[in-house]
C-alpha positions in Angstrom: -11.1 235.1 144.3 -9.1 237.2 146.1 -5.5 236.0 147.1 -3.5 235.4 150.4 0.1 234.9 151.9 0.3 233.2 155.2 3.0 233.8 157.7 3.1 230.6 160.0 4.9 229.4 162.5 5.3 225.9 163.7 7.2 225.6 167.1 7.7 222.8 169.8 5.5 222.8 172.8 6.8 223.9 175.9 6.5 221.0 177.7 8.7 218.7 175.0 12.1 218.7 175.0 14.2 220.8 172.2 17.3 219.3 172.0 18.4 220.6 168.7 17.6 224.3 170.4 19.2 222.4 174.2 22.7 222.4 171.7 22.4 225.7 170.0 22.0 227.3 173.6 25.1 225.2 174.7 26.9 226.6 171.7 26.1 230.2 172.5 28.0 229.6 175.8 30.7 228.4 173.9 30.7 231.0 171.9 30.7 233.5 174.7 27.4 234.5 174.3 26.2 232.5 177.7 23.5 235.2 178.3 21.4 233.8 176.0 19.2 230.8 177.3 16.1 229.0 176.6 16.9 228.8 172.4 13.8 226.7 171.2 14.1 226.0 167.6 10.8 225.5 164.9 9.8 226.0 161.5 8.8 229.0 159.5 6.4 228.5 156.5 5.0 231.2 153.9 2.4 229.6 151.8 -0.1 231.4 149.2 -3.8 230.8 148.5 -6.7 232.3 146.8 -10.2 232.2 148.6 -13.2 234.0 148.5 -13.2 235.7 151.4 -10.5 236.3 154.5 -12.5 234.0 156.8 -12.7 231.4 154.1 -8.7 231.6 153.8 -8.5 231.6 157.3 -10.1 228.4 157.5 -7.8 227.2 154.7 -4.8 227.9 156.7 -5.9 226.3 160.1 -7.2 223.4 158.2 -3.6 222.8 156.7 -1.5 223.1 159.9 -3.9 221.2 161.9 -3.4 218.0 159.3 -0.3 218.5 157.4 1.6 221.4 159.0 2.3 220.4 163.0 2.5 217.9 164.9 -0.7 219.0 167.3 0.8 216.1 169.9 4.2 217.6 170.3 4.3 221.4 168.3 1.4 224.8 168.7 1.5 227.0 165.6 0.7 230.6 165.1 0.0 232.4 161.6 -0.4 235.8 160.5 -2.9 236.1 156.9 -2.8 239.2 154.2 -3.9 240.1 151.4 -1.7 240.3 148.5 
């Protein structure tokens, strides 16, 4: 078995509203930093596994953010997998 770290990244979809990154934008303004817009806030999870092979692992990952990882109604994720 050869072991893994995934790198993934859960964030809202574009189309659904933010609105815990809709106050930390409002709060940049307020902290004079009004060129910053658009702040869209997720989740960042590092997981390890072992599998036999890097597709295998792979399929692993997506399995667990499809079912337990995002909300596929309201977030898209994204995931980077190595070797460790």
């Amino acid at each position: 078995m050869i072991k893994f770290q995934a790198e993934i990244d859960v964030m809202p979809k574009k189309e659904i509203l933010d609105p815990q990154g809709k106050a930390v934008t409002g709060s940049m303004k307020n902290l004079g930093l009004s060129e910053i817009q658009n702040v869209r806030i997720g989740k960042h999870i590092t997981l390890e596994l072992e599998a036999a092979t890097e597709t295998a692992a792979h399929e692993k990952v997506e399995l667990a953010c499809k079912n337990l990882l995002a909300n596929l109604i309201m977030e898209s994720y994204s995931f980077n997998l190595k070797q460790i």
